[in-house]
C-alpha positions as CSV (number, residue, x, y, z in Angstrom):
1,X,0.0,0.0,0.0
2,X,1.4,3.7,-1.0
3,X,0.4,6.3,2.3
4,X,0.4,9.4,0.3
5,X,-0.6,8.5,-3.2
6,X,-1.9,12.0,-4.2
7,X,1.2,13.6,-3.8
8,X,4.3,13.9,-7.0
9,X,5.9,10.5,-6.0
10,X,2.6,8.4,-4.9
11,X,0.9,9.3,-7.8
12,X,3.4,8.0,-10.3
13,X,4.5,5.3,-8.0
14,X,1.0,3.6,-8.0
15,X,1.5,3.1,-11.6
16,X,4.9,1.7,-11.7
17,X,3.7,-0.7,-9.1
18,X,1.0,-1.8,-10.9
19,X,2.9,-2.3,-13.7
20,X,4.9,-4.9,-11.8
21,X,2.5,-6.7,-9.9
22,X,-0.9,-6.2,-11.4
23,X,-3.7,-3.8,-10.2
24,X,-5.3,-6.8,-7.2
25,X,-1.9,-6.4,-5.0
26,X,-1.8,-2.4,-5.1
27,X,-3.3,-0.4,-2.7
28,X,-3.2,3.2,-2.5
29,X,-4.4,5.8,-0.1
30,X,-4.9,9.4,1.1
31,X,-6.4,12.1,3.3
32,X,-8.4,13.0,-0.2
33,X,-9.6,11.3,-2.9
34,X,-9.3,12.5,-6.6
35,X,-10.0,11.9,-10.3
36,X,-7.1,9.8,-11.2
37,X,-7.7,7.6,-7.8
38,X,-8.4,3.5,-9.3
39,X,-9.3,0.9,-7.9
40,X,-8.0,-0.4,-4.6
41,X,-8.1,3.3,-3.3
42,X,-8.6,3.8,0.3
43,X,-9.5,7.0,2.0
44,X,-6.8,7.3,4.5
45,X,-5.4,9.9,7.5
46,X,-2.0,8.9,8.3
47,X,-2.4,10.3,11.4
48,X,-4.9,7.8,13.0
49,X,-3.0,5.4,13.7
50,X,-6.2,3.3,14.3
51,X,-7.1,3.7,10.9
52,X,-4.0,2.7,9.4
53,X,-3.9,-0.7,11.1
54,X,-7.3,-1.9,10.3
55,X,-7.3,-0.6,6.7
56,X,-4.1,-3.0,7.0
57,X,-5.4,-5.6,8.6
58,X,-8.4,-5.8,6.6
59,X,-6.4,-5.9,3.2
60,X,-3.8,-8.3,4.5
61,X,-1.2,-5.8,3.0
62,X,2.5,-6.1,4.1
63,X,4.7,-3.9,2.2
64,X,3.8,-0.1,2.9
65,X,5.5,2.3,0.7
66,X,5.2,5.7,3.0
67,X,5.1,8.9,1.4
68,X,2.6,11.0,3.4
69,X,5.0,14.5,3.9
70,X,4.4,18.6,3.6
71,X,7.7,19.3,1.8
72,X,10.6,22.2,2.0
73,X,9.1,25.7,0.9
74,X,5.6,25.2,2.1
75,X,6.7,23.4,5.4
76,X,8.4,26.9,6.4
77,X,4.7,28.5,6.2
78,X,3.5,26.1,9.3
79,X,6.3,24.4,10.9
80,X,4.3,22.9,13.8
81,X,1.7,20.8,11.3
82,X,4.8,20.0,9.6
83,X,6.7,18.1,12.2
84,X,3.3,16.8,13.4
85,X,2.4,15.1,9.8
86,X,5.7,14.5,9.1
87,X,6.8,12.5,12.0
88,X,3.8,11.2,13.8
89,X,2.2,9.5,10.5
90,X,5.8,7.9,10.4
91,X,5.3,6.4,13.6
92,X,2.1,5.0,13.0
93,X,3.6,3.4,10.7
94,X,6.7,2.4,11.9
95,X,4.8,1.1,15.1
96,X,3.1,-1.6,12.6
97,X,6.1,-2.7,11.7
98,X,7.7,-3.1,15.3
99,X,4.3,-5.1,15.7
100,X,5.0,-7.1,13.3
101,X,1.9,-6.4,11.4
102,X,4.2,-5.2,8.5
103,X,6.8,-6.8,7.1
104,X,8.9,-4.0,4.9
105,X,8.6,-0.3,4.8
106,X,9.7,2.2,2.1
107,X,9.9,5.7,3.9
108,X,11.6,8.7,1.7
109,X,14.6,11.0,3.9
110,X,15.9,14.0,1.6
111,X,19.4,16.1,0.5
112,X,17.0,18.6,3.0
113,X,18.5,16.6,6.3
114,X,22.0,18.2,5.6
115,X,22.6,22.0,6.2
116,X,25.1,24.8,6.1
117,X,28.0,22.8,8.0
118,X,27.2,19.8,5.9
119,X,30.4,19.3,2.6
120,X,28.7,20.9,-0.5
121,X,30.3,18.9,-3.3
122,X,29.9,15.9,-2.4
123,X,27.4,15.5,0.9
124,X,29.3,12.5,1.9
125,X,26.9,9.6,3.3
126,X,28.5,10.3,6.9
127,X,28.4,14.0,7.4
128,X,27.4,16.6,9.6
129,X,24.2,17.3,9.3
130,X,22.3,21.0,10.5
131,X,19.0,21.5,8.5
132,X,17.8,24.8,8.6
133,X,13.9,24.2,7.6
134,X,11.3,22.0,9.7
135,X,11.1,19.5,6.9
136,X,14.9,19.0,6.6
137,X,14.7,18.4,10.8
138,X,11.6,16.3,10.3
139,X,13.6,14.1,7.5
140,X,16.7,13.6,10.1
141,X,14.9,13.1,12.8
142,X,12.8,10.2,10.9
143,X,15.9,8.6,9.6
144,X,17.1,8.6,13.0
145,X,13.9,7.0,14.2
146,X,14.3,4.2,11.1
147,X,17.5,3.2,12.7
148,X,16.8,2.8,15.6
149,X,13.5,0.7,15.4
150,X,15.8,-1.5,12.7
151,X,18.4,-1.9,15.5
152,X,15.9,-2.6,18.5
153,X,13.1,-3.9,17.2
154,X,14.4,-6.0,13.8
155,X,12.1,-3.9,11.8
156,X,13.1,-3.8,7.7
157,X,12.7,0.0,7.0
158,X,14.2,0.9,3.9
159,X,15.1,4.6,2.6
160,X,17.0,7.0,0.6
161,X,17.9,10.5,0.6
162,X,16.3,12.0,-2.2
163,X,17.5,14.9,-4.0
164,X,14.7,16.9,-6.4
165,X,12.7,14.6,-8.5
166,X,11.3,15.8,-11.7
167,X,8.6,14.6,-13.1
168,X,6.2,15.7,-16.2
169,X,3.1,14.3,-15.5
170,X,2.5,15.6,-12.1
171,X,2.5,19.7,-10.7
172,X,5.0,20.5,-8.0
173,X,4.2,19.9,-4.5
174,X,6.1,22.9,-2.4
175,X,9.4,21.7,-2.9
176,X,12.6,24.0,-3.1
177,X,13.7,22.0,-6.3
178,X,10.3,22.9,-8.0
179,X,11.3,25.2,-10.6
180,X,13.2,22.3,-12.3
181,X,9.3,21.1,-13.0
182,X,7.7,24.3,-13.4
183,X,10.1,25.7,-15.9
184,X,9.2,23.3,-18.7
185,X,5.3,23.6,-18.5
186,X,6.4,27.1,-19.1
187,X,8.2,26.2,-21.7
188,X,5.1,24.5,-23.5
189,X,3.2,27.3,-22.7
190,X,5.7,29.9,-24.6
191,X,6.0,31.7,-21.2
192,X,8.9,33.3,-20.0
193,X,10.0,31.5,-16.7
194,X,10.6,34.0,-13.8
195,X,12.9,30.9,-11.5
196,X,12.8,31.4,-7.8
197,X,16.3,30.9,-7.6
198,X,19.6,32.1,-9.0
199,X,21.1,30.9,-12.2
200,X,24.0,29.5,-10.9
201,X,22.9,27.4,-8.3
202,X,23.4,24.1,-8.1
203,X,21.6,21.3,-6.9
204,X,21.5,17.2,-7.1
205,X,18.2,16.0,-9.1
206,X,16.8,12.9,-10.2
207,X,14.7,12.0,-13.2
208,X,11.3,10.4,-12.3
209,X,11.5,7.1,-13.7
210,X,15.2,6.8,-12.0
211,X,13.0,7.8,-8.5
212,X,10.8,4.8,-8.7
213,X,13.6,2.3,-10.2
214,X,15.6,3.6,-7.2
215,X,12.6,2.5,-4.5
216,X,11.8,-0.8,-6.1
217,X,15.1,-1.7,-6.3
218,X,16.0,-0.8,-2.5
219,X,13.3,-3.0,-1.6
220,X,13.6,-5.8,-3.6
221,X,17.4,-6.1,-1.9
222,X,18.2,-8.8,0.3
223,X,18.4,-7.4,3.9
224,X,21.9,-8.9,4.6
225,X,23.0,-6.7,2.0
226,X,22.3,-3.6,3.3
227,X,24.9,-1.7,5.3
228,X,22.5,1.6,5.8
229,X,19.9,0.5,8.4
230,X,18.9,4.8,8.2
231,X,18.8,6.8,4.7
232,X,21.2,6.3,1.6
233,X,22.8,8.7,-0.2
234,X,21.6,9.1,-3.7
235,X,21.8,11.2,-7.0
236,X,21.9,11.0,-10.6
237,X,22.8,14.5,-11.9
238,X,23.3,17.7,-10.4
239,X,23.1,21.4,-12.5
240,X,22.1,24.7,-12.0
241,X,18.9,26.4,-13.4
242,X,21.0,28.3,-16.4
243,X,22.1,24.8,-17.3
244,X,18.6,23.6,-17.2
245,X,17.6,26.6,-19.0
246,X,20.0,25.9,-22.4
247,X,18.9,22.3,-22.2
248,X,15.5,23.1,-22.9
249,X,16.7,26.0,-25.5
250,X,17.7,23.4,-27.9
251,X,14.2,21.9,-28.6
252,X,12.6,25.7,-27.8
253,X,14.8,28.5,-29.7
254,X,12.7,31.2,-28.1
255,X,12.1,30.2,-24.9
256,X,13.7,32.7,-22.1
257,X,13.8,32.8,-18.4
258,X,14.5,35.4,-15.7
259,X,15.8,35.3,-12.5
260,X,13.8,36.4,-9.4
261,X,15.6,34.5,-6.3
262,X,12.8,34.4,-3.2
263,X,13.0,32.5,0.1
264,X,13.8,29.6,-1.6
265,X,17.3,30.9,-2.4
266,X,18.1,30.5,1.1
267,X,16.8,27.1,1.9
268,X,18.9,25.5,-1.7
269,X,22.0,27.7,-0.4
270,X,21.8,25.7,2.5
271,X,22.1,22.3,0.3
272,X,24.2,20.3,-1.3
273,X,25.6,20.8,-4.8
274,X,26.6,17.0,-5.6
275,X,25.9,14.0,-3.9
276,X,28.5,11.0,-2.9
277,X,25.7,8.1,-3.1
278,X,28.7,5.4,-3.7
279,X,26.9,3.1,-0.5
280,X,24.1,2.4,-2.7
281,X,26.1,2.2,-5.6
282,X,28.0,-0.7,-3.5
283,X,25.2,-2.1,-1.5
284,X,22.0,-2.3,-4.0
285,X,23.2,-2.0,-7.5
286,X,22.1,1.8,-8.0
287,X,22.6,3.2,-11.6
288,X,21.0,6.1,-13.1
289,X,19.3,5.9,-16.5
290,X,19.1,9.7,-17.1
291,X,21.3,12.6,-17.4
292,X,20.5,16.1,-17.7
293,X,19.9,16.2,-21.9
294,X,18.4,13.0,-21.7
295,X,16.0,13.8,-19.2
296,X,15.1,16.9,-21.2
297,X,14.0,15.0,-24.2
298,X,11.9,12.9,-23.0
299,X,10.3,15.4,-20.9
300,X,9.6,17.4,-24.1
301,X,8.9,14.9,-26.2
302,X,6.0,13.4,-23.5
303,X,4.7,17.1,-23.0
304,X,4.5,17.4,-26.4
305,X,1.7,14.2,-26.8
């Protein structure tokens, strides 16, 4: 079952699963239910607890894939609802799994756990770590909470630290790495992109489809194999929004872009630039697909149609 379907990652993430397993074994839930919900949708708050175990009870399900967060830029609006949904829907579910009731858990940390002490290029796996935004503390303070049910309790909570994803098919949902979505639909649209963040800065990214080949195959890893019983590491590309920007020029020759740095600005100058993500490399196999111009086709060429 995916907690959080409705959001960037769930929604896309339901149909990758799917895909692999066939629509009977996929469950999917949120606090709200929408047009592109299928079957085996369940109308879910992460934060009953209650809830949460009979809907899994009921379904027999095993394998929870939990994704219920308020990301980066619009976690600084309400910090307090922030660390509440963020960290006490994770222990609902992480309870389950010390009960027994579940037998594997996906749960996503972020490049927002590391801060303005933290290396820039590369965030080494082992670093220190000083987030400056309630989400950032809310992702460290879950990894931390991972490893220690998987030490004391033999739970099998699986994570990585993901950088921005980008996606095409769903709209942003208040991340700091946003614009690296919103800047092609403005492309499509012949707008001119105003970016919310400098032209030079640099941050790690990931393509989509890398995002959800990354999750499967963390899962699908024997347990003995994994030396990161809290969040790995892991990127695929890292550039700056000029660099983005030229990328896109090639397939639209009039496109153009201006720079308007807000509050964001602060928040990514606070991140990484590259990521060192060599223990899953090691541990688990993981290889990205995409690169920056790759990515940029395909996102074009799947806008176009």
């Amino acid at each position: 079952m995916i907690i959080g379907s409705g959001g960037q990652l769930g929604s896309e993430l339901e149909d990758y699963l799917v895909s692999l397993y066939g629509r009977e074994k996929i469950y999917s839930s949120d606090i709200k239910k929408n047009n592109s919900n299928g079957e085996n949708f369940i109308l879910l708050d992460a934060l009953n607890k209650d809830d949460i175990y009979k809907t899994i009870k009921e379904n027999n399900i095993k394998i929870v894939y939990h994704l219920a967060a308020i990301l980066s830029a619009k976690g600084e609006a309400n910090p307090i609802q922030t660390w509440n949904l963020n960290m006490n829907t994770l222990f609902n579910v992480l309870e389950l799994a010390k009960e027994k009731v579940l037998s594997k858990v996906f749960w996503p940390s972020s490049i927002a756990v590391f801060g303005p002490s933290s290396p820039r290029n590369p965030a080494k796996q082992f670093s220190i770590m000083d987030p400056t935004t309630v989400y950032g503390i809310s992702k460290l303070a879950g990894e931390r909470w991972c490893e220690y049910y998987n030490k004391n309790y033999s739970t099998d909570i699986r994570s990585v630290r993901f950088p921005g994803i980008i996606s095409y098919k769903s709209l942003p949902g208040g991340g700091t790495t946003d614009y690296a979505v919103d800047i092609f639909h403005s492309a499509m649209k012949k707008e001119k992109y105003s970016c919310f963040l400098k032209e030079d800065t640099y941050l790690p990214m990931l393509y989509i489809d890398d995002a959800l080949m990354a999750m499967h195959k963390i899962m699908e890893e024997k347990k003995s194999n994994l030396s990161i019983s809290s969040s790995y590491n892991l990127s695929a590309m890292s550039f700056s929004p000029k660099e983005l920007f030229e990328s896109i020029k090639k397939y639209k020759k009039n496109f153009d872009i201006k720079y308007n740095p807000d509050y964001r600005q602060k928040i990514a100058d606070t991140w990484p630039e590259s990521i060192d993500d060599s223990y899953a490399r090691n541990d688990w196999g993981w290889k990205e697909s995409f690169n920056l111009d790759k990515m940029t086709k395909e996102i074009i060429l799947n806008l176009k149609s």
